[in-house]
Biopython code that builds the backbone (N, CA, C, O; Angstrom):
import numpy as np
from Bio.PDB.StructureBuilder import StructureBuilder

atoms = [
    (1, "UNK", "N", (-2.849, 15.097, -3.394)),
    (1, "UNK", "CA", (-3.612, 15.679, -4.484)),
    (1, "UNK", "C", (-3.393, 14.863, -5.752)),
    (1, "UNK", "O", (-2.692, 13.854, -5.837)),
    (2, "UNK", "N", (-4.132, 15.476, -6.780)),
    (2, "UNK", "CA", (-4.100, 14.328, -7.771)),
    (2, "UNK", "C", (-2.664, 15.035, -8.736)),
    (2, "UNK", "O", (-2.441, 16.241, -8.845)),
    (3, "UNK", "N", (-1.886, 13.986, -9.312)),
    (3, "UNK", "CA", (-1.010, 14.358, -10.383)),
    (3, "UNK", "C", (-1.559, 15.062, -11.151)),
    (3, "UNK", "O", (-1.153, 16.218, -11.036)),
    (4, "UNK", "N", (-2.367, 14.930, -11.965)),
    (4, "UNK", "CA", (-2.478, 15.601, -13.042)),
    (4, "UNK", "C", (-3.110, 16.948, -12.906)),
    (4, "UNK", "O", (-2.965, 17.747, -13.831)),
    (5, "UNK", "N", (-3.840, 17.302, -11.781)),
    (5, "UNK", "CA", (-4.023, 18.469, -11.315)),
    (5, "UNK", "C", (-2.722, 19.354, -11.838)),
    (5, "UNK", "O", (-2.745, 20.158, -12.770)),
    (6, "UNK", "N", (-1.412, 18.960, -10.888)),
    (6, "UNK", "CA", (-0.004, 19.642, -10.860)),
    (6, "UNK", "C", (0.335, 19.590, -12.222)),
    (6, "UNK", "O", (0.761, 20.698, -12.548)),
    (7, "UNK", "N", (0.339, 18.790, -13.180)),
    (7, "UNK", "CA", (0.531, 18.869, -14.749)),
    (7, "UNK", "C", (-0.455, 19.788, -15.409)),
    (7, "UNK", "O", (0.073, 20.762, -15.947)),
    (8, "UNK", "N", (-1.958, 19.700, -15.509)),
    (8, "UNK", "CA", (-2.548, 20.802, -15.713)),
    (8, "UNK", "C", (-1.690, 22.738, -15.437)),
    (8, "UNK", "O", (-1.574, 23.761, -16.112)),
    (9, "UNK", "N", (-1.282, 22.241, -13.976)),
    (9, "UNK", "CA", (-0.912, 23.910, -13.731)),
    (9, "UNK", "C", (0.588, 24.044, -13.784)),
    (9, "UNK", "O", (1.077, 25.132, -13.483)),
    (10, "UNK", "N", (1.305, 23.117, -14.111)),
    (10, "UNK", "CA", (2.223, 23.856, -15.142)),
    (10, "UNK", "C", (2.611, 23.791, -16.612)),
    (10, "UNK", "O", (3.778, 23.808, -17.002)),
    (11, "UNK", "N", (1.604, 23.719, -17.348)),
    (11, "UNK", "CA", (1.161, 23.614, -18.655)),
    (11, "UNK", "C", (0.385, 25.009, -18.513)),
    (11, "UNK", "O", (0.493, 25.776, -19.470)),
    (12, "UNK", "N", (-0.335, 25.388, -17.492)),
    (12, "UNK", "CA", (-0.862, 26.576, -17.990)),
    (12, "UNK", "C", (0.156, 27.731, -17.274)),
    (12, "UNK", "O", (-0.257, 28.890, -17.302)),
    (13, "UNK", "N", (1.565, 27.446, -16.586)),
    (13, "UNK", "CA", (2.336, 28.097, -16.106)),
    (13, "UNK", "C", (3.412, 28.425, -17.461)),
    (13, "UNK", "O", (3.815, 29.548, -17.763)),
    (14, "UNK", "N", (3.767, 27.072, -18.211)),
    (14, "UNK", "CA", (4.726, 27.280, -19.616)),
    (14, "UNK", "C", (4.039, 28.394, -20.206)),
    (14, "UNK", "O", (4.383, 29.575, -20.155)),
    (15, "UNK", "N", (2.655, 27.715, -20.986)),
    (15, "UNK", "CA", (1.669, 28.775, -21.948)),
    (15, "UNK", "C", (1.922, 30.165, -21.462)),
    (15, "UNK", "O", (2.486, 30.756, -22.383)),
    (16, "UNK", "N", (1.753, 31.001, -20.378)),
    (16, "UNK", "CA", (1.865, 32.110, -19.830)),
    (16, "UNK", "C", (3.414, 33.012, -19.877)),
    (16, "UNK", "O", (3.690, 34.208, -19.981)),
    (17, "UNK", "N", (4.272, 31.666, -19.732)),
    (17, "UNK", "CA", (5.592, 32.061, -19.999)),
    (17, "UNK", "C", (5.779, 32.290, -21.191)),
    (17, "UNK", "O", (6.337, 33.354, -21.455)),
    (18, "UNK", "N", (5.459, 31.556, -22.102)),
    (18, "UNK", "CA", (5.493, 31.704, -23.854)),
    (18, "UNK", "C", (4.776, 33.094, -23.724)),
    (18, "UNK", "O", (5.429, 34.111, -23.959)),
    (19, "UNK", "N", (3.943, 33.145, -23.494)),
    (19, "UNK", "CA", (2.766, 34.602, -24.411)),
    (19, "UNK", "C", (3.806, 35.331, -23.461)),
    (19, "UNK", "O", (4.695, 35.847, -24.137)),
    (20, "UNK", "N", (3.932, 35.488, -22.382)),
    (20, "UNK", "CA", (4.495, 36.888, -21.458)),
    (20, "UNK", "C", (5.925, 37.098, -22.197)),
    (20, "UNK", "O", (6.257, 38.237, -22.525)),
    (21, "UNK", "N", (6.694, 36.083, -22.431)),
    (21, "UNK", "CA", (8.050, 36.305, -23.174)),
    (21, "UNK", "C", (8.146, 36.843, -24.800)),
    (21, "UNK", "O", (9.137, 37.296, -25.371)),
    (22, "UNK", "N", (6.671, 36.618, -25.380)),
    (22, "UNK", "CA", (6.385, 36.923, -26.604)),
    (22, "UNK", "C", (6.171, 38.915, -26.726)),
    (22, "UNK", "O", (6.590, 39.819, -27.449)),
    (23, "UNK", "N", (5.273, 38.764, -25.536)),
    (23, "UNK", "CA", (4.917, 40.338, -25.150)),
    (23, "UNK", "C", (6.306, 41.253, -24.750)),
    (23, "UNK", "O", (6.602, 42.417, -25.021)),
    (24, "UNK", "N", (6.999, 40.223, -24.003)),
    (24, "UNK", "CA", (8.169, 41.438, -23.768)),
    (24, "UNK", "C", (9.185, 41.470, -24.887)),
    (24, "UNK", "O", (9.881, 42.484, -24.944)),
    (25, "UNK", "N", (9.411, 40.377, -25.924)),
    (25, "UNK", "CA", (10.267, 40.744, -27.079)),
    (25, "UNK", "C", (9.366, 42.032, -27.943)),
    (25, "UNK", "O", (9.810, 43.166, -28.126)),
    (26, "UNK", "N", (8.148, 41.579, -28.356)),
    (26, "UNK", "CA", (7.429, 42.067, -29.552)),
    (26, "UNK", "C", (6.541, 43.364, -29.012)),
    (26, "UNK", "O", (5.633, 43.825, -29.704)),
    (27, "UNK", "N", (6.920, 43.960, -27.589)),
    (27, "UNK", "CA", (5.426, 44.564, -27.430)),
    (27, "UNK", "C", (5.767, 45.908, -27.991)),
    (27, "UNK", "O", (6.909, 46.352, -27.882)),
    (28, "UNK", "N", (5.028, 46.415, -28.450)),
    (28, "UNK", "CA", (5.071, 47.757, -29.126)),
    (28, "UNK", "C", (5.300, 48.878, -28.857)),
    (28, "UNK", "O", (5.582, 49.795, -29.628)),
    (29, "UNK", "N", (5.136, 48.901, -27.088)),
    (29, "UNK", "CA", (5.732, 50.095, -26.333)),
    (29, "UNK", "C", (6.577, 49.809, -25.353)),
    (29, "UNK", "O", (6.554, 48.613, -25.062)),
    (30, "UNK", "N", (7.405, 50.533, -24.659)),
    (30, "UNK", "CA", (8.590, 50.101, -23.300)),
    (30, "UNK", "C", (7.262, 49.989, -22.080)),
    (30, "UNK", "O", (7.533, 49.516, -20.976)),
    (31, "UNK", "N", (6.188, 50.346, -22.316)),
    (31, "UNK", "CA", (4.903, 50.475, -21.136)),
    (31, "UNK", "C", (4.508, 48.907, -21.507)),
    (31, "UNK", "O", (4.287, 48.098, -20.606)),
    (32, "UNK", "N", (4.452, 48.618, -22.632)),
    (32, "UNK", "CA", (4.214, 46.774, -22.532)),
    (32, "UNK", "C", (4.508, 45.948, -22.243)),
    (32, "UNK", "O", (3.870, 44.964, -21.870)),
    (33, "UNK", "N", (6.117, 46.215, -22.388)),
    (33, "UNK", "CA", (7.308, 45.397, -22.100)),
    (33, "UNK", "C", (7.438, 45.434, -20.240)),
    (33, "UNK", "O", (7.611, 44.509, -19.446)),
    (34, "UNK", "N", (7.269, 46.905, -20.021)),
    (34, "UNK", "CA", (7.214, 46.672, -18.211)),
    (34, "UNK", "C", (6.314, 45.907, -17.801)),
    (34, "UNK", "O", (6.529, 45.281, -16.763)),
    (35, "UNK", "N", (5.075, 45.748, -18.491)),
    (35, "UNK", "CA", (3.871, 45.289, -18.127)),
    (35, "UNK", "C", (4.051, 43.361, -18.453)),
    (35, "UNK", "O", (3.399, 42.481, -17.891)),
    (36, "UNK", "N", (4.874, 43.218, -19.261)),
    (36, "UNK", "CA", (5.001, 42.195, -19.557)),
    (36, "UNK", "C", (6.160, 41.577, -18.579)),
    (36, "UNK", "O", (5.954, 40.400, -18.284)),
    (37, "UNK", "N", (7.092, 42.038, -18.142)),
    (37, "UNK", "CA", (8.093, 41.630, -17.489)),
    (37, "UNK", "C", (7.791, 41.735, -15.953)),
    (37, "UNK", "O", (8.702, 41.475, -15.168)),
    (38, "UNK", "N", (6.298, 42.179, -15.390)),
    (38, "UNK", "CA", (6.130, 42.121, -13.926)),
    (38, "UNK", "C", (4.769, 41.012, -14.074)),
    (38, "UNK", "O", (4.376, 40.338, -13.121)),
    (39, "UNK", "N", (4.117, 40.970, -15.522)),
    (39, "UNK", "CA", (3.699, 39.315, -15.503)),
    (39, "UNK", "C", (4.580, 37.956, -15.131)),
    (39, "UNK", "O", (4.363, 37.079, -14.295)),
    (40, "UNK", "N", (5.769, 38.150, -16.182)),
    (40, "UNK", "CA", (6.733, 37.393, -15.879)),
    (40, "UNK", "C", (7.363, 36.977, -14.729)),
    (40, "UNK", "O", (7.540, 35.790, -14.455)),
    (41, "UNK", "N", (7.811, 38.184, -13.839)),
    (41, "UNK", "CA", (7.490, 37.851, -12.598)),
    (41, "UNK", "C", (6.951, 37.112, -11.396)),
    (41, "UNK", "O", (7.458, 36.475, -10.472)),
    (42, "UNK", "N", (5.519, 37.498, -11.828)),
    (42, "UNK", "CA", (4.670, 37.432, -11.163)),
    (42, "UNK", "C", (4.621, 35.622, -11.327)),
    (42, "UNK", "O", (4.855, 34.740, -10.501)),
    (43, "UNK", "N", (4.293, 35.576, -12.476)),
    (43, "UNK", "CA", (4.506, 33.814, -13.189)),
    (43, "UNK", "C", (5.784, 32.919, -12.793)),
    (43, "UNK", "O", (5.902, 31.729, -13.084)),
    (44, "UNK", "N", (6.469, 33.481, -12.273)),
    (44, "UNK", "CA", (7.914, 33.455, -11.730)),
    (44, "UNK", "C", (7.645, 32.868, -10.053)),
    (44, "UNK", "O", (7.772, 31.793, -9.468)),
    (45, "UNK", "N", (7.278, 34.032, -9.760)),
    (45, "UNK", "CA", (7.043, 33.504, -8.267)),
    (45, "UNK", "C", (5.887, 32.232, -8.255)),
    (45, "UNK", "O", (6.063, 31.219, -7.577)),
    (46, "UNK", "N", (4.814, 32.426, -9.016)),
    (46, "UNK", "CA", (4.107, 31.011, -8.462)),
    (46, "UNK", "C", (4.718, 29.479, -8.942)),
    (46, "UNK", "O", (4.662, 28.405, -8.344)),
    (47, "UNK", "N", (5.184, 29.747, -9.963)),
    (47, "UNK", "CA", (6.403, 28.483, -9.918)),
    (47, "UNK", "C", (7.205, 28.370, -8.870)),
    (47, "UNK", "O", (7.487, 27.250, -8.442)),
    (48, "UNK", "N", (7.593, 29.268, -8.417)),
    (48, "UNK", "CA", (8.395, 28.816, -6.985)),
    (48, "UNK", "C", (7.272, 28.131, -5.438)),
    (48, "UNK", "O", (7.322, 27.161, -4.682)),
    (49, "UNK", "N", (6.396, 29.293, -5.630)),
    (49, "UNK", "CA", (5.576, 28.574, -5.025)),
    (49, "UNK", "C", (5.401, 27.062, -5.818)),
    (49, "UNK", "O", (5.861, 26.136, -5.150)),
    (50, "UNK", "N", (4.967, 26.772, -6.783)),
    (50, "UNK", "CA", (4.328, 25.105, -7.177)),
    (50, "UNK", "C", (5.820, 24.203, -6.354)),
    (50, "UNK", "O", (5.720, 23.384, -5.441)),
    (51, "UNK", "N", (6.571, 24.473, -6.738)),
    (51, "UNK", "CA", (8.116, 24.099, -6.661)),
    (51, "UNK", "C", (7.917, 23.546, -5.059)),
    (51, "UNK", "O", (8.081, 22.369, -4.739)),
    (52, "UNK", "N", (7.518, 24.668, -4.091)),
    (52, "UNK", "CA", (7.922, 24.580, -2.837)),
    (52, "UNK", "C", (6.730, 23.703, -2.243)),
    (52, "UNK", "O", (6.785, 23.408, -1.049)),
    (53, "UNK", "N", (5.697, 23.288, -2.989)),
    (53, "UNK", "CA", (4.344, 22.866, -2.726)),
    (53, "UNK", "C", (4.766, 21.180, -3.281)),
    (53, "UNK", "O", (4.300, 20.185, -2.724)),
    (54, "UNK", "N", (5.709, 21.117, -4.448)),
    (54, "UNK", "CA", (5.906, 20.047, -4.782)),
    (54, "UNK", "C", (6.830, 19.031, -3.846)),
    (54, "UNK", "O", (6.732, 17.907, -3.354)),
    (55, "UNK", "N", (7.850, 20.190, -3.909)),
    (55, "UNK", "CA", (9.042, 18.901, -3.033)),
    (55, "UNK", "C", (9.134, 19.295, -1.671)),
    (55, "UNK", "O", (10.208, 19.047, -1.123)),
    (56, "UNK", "N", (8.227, 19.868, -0.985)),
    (56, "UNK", "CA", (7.692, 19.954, 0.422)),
    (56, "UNK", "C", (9.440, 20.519, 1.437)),
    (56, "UNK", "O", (10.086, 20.166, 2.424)),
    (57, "UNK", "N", (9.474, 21.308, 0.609)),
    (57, "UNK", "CA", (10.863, 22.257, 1.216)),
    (57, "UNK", "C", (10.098, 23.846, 1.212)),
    (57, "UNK", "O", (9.895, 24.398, 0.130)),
    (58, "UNK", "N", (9.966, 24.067, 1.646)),
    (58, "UNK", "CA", (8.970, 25.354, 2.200)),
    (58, "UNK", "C", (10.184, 26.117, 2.176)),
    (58, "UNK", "O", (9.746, 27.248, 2.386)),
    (59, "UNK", "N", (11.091, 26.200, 2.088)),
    (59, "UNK", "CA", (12.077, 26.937, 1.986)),
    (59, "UNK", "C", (12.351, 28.387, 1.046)),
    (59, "UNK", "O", (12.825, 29.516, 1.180)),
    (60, "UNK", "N", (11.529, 27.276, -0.266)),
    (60, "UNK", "CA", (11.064, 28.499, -1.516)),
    (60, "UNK", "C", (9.846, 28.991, -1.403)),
    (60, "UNK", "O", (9.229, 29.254, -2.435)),
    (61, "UNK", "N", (9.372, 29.171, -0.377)),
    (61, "UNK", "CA", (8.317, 29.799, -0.526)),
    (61, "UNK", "C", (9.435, 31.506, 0.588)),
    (61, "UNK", "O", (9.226, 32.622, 0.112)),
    (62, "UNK", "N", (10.003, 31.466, 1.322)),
    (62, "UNK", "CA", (11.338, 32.558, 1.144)),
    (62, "UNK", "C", (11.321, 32.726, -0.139)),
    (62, "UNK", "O", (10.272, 33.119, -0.649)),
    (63, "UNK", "N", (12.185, 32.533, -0.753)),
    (63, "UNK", "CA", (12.736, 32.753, -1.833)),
    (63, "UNK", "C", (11.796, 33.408, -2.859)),
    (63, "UNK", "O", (12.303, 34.307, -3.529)),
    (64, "UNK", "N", (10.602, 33.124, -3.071)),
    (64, "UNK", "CA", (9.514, 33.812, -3.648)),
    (64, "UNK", "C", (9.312, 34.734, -3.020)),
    (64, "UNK", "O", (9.479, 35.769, -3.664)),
    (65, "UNK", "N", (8.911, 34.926, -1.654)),
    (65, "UNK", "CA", (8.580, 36.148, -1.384)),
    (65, "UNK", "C", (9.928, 36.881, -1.200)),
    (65, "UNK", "O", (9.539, 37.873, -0.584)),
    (66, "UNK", "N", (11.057, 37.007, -1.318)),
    (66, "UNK", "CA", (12.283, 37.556, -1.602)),
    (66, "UNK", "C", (11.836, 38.292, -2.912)),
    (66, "UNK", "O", (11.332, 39.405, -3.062)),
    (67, "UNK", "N", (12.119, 37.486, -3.659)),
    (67, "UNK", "CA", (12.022, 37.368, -5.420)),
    (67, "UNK", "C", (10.591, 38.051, -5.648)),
    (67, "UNK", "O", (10.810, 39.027, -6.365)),
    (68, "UNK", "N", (9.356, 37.980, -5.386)),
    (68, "UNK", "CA", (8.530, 38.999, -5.483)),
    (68, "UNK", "C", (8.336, 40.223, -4.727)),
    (68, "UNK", "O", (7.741, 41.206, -5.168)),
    (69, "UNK", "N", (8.759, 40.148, -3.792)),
    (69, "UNK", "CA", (9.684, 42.515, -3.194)),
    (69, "UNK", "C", (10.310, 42.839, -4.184)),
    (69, "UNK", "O", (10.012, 43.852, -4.817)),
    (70, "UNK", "N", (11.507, 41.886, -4.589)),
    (70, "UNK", "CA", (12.345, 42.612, -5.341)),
    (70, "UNK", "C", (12.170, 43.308, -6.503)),
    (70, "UNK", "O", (12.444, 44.458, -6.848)),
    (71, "UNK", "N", (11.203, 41.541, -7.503)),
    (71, "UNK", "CA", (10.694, 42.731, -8.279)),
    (71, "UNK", "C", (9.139, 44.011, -8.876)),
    (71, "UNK", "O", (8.829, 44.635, -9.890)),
    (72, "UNK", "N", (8.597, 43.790, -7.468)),
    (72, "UNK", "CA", (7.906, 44.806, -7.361)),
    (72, "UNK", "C", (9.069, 46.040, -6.943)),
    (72, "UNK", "O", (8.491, 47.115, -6.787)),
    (73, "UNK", "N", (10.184, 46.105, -6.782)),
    (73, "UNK", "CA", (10.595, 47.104, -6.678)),
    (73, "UNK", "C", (11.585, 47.651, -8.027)),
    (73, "UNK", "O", (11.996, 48.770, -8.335)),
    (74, "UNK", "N", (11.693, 46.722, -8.454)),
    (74, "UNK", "CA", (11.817, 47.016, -10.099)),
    (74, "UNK", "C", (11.240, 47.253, -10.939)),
    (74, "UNK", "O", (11.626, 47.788, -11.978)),
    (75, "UNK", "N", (10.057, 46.857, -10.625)),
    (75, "UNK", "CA", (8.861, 47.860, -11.896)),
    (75, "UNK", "C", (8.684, 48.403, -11.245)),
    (75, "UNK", "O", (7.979, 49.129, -11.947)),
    (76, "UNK", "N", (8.628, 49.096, -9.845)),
    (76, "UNK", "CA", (7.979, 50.490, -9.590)),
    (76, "UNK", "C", (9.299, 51.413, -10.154)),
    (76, "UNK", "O", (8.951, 52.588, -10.274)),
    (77, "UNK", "N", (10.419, 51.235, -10.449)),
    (77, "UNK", "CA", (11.242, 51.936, -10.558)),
    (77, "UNK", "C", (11.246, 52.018, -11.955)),
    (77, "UNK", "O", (11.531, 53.122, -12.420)),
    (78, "UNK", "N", (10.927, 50.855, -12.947)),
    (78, "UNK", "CA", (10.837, 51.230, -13.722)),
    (78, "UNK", "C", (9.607, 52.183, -14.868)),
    (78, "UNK", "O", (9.630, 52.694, -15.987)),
    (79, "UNK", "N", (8.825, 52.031, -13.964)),
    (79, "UNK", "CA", (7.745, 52.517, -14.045)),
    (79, "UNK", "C", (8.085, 53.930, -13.682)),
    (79, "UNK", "O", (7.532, 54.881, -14.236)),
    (80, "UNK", "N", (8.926, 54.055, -12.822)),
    (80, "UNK", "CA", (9.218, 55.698, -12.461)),
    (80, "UNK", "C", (10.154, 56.031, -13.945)),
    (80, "UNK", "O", (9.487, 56.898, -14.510)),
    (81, "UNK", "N", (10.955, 55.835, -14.507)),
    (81, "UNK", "CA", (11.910, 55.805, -15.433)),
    (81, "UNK", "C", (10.817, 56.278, -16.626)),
    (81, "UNK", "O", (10.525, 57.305, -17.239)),
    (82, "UNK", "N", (10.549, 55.368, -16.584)),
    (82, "UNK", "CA", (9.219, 55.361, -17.986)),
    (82, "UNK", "C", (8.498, 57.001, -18.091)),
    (82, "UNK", "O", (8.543, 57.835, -18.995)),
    (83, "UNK", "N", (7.763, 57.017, -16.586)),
    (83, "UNK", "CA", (7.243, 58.163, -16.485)),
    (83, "UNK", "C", (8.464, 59.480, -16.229)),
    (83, "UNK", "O", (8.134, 60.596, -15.829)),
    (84, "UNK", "N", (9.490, 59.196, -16.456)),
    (84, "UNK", "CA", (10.432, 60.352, -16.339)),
    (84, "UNK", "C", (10.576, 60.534, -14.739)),
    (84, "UNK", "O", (11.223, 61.515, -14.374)),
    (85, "UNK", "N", (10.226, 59.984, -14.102)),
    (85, "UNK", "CA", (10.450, 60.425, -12.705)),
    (85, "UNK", "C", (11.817, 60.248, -11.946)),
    (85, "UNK", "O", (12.040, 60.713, -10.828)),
    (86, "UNK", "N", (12.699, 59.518, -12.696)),
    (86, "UNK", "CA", (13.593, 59.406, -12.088)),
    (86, "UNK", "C", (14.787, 60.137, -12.015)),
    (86, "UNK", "O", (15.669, 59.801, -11.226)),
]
sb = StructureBuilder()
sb.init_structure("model")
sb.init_model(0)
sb.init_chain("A")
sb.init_seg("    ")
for serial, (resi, resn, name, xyz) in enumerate(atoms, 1):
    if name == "N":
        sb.init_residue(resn, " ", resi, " ")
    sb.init_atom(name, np.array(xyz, "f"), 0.0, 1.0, " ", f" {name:<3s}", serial, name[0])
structure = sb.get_structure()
């Protein structure tokens, strides 16, 4: 594939990290901040994916899908918290 493709998409992987890390310091409610920290996440795992796509160790692509159960099971919990459910 072409280089600069892979530079394009993690330039728009940083940018996402900046605004999502901006949202979870500054966001105005604990419902933003969850919302912001399962972006983060989420932005989390496809870097691992790019990672595992880059240096052809498929290995992290485990490790992502590890790392994305887990924390889908941390915002659902926190999401239960939030809503008092816990």
């Amino acid at each position: 594939m072409n280089i600069y493709f892979f530079y394009v998409v993690i330039s728009i992987i940083a940018v996402s990290i900046a605004l999502g890390a901006y949202r979870l310091v500054k966001g105005p409610s604990a419902s933003d901040r969850a919302v912001a920290l399962d972006a983060l996440t989420n932005i989390t795992t496809a870097l691992l994916v790019l990672i595992a796509f880059l240096s052809a160790r498929f290995i992290y692509l485990d490790v992502a899908l590890v790392y994305a159960i887990l924390a889908f099971i941390g915002v659902v919990a926190i999401a239960r918290y939030l809503e008092g459910g816990l």
